[in-house]
N, C-alpha and C positions, 0 to 999 in steps of 0.2 A: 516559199513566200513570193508571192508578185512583186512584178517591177516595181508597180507603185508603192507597195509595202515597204522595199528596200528604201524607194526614195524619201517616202515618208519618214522612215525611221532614221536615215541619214540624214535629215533635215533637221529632226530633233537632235540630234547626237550635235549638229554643228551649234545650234541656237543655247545648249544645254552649255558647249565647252566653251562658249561666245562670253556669255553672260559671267560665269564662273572666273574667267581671265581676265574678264573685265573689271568684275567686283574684287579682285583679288588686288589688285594694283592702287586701289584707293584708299588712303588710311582714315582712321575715323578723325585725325586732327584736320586733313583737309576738305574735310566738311562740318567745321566746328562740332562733331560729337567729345563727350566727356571721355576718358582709355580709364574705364572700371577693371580693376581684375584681372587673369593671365587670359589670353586670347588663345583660342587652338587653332583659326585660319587667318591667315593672311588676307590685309585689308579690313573691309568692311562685313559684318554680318548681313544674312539675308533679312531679318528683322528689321535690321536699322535699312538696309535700301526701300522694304516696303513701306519703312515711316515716312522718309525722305519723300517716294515717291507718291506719296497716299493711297496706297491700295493694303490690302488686307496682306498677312505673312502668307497663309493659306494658299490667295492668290499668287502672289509673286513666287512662294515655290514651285506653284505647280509650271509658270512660265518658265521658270528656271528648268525646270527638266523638262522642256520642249515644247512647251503646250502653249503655241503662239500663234496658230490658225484662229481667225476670230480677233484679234487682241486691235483695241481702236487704235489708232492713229494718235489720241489723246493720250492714251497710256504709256503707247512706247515712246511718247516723246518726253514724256514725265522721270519714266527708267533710265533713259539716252542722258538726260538732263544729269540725274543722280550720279551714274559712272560715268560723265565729264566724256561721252564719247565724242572721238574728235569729227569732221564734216563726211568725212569717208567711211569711218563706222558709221556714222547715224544711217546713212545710205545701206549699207549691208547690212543692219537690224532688219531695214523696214523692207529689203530684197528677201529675207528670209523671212519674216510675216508672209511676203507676198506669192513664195515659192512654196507655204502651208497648206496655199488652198486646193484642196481636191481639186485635180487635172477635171478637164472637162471633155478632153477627150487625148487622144495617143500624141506626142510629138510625132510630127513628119518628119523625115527623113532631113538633112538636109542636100539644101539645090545648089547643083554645083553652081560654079561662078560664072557669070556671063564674060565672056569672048572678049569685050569692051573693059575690064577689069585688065585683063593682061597688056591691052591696048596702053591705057593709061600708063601701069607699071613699066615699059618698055619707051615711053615720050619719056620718061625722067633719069637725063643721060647724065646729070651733074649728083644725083644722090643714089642710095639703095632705097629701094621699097619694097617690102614684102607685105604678103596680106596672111594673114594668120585666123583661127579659128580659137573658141575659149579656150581648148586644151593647150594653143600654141602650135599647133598642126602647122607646118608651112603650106600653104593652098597656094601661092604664087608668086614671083619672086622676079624682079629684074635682071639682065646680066650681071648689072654692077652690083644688086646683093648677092649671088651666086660667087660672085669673083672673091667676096669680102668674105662671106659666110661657107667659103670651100671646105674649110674642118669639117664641119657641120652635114654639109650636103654627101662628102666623102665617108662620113664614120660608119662605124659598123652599128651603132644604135639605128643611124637612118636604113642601111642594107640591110638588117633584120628585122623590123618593122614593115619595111616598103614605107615608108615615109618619112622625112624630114619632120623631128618635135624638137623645138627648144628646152624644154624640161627635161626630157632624157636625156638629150645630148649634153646636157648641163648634169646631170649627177651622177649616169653611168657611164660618160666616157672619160676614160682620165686625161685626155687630151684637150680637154674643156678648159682645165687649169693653165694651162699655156695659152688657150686663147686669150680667154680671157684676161684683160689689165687689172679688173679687181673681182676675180670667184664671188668672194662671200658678198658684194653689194648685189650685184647681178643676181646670186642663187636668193637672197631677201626680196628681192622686188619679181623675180620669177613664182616664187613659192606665194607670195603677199598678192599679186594676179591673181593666179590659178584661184585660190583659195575664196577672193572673190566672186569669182563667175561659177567657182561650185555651188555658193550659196546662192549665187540667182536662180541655178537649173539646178536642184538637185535630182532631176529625172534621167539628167542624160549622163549611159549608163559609158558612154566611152571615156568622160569625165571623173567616173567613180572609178573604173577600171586602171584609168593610169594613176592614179592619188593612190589605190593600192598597190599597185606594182612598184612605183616608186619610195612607197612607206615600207616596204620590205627589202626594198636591194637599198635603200641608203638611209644611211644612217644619217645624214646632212640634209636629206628631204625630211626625214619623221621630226628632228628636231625643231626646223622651220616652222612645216604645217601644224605642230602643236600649240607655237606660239599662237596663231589664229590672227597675225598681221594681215591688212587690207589695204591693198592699193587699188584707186581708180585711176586719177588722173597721173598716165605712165609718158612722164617726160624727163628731159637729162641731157646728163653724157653719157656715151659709151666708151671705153678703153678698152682697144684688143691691141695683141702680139700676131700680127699676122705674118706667118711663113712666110711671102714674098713681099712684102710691101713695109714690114715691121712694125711699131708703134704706131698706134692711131687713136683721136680722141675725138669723136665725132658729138656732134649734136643729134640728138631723134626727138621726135615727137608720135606717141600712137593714137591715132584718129579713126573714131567710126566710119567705116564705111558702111552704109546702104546696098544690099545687093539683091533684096527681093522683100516683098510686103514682109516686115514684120521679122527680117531676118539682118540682121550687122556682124559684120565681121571686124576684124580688126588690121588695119596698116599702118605699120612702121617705115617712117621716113626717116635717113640720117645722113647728115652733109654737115661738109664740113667749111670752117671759117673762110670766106674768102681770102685769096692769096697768100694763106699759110700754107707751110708744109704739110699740114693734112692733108691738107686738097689736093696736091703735087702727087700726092701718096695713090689717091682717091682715081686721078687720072692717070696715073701709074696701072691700079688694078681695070680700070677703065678700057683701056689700049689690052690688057693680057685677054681680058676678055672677049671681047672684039677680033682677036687673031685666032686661026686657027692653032689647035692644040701644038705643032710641030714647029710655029712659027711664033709663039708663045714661050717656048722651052729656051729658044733661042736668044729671043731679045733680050737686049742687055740695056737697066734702066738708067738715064742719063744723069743721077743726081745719087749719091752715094745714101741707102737705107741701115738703120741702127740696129 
């Protein structure tokens, strides 16, 4: 099968499990239907959504098993409407109507990052900033996110790969669980990502390759990605255990960046409260980073860590 075949029929497979989770979670009282008789699924019937949303059964199952290239902007917001999807899903419907349409020609490669990218990341001596790709790829990273994110950049996930990924290093390394301050919010909002930006590019095949590798070596990624959670807007706190610097609870925000026509990446900035002990922590890894390795080993940090 072609690339595009694969992607095409991955696109159904998402739009097909999308819908199904969706309608499964709605009961028929809270959309005043009558509860006639014993029920064999969970939620609402496909009948009663096509009432709901006034289209034909006909119709609406065949959107339900994939068939959402074409489908107006009127309808899906009729469907969106019915399973009560919240601002983020609506968004991810109408990413994957839009990722239906026959390609019109090959994705290009993507372009590395411009020079000026690292520039930036390297002015911002008070937070970490990495920049990141959908999969989570690390593409670039300041000293002080390197300092913060050392498990990460150290593991044997990044050394057998040749690259730094958040997602792996989050469910096959078991070292993950010490970093991190809370595993299971982090691996929800990693998995609820990813699973997003799959459904905007189902073509890209580095995308489908890691959601496979990680749907087979863990059993904490397959469970996640089944849910079919969606996260856009990725903001918060972070809670890590870090090896030299210990508890930390930072703030981030992840922001588009712009780095060639038509192309965005993704950076994470995270700083912490002025004149807390975060921040003490923050210029703590700050200074380790900044010293040579031999004169890093040495230093002894002025303020006792937990």
């Amino acid at each position: 099968m072609s690339d595009h075949g694969l992607s095409r029929s991955g696109n159904r497979a998402d739009v097909r499990e999308f819908l199904i989770s969706r309608r499964a979670r709605i009961s028929p009282e809270q959309v005043s239907l009558p509860v006639t008789g014993r029920r064999r699924v969970p939620g609402l019937r496909r009948e009663e959504v096509a009432m709901l949303a006034g289209v034909s059964v006909d119709w609406y199952t065949r959107l339900e098993k994939g068939h959402i290239s074409g489908v107006s902007q009127e309808v899906l917001e009729a469907v969106a409407r019915v399973l009560r999807l919240d601002d983020e899903e609506r968004v991810y419907l109408f990413d994957l109507a839009h990722a239906a349409r026959p390609a019109r020609r090959t994705p290009a490669a993507a372009a590395p990052l411009p020079p000026n990218v690292q520039w930036l990341l390297d002015s911002m001596t008070l937070s970490t900033a990495m920049v990141t790709n959908e999969r989570h790829d690390v593409l670039a990273a300041n000293p002080l996110a390197r300092a913060l994110y050392a498990p990460l950049f150290g593991s044997a996930t990044t050394r057998e790969s040749g690259h730094a990924n958040l997602v792996r290093y989050h469910f096959l390394d078991p070292g993950a669980r010490d970093f991190y301050g809370d595993w299971n919010l982090t691996a929800d909002m990693l998995v609820a990502s990813l699973r997003t930006e799959a459904g905007r590019n189902p073509h890209d095949i580095g995308t489908r390759g890691l959601v496979g590798e990680l749907t087979t070596a863990s059993a904490d990624f397959r469970a996640r990605w089944n849910t079919h959670n969606i996260l856009i807007h990725v903001r918060g706190t972070k809670l890590f255990r870090h090896p030299e610097a210990g508890r930390l609870s930072l703030s981030y925000y992840s922001l588009g960046l712009p780095v060639s026509v038509g192309e965005t990446r993704h950076m994470c900035v995270c700083t912490a409260e002025p004149g807390s002990a975060d921040e003490d922590k923050l210029t703590l890894l700050a200074s380790l980073a900044a010293s040579p390795p031999h004169q890093a080993d040495a230093a002894e940090p002025d303020f006792a860590l937990p």
